[in-house]
C-alpha positions in Angstrom: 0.0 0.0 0.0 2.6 2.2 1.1 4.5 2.1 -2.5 1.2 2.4 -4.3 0.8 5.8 -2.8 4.3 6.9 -3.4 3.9 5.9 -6.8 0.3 7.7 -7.3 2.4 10.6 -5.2 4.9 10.4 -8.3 2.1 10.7 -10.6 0.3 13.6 -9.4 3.8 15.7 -8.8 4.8 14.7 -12.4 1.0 15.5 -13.8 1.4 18.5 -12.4 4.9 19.8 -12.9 4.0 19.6 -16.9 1.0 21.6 -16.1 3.0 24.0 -14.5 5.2 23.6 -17.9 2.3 24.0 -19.9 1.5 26.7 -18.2 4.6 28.7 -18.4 4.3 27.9 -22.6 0.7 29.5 -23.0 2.3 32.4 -21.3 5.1 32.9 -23.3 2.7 32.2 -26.9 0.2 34.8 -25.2 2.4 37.3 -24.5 4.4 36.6 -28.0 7.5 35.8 -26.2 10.0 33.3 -27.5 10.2 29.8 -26.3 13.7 30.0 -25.5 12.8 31.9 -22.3 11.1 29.0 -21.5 14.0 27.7 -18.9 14.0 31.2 -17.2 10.1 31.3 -16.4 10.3 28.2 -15.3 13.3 29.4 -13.1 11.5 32.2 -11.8 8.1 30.2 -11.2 10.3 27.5 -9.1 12.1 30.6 -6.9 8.2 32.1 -6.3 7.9 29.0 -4.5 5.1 26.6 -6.7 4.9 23.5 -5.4 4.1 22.4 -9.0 7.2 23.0 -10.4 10.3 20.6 -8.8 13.8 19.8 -9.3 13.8 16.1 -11.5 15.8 14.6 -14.1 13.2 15.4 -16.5 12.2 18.9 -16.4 10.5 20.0 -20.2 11.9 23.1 -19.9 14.0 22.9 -23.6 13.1 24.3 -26.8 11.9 21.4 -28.4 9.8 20.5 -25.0 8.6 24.1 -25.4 7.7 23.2 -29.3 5.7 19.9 -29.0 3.7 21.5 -25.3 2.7 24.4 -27.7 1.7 22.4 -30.8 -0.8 20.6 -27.9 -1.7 23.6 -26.7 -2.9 24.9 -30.3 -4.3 21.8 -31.1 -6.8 22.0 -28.4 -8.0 25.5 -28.9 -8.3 24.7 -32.3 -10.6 21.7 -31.8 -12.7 24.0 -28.8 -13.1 26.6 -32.1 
């Protein structure tokens, strides 16, 4: 039981660190800012303190990360439209 909740833990920090990513993309394509500031917002989001935003070994705060998070982004609006 106890490794079951670390591991639905896990989930739900790593569901919501790419939220927090996401985030941080739809902000930079809103304010028509390019993604290579990416890594610094998401610097500055993890100094403010967000809990949704930690320290791992896979992070999503590149370029390309940036790229394919926006092309999901767009794709969803699009589809809402």
């Amino acid at each position: 039981m106890e490794s079951l909740q670390k591991q639905l833990f896990s989930s739900n920090a790593n569901t919501n660190h790419i939220i927090g990513i996401m985030r941080a993309v739809y902000f930079l394509a809103k304010k028509n800012l390019p993604l290579k500031l990416l890594p610094s917002i998401v610097e500055l989001i993890k100094e403010s303190g967000s809990p949704n935003i930690f320290n791992g070994t896979i992070t999503y705060t590149n370029q390309l990360s940036g790229n394919e998070f926006l092309k999901a982004i767009s794709h969803t609006i699009e589809e809402e439209i």
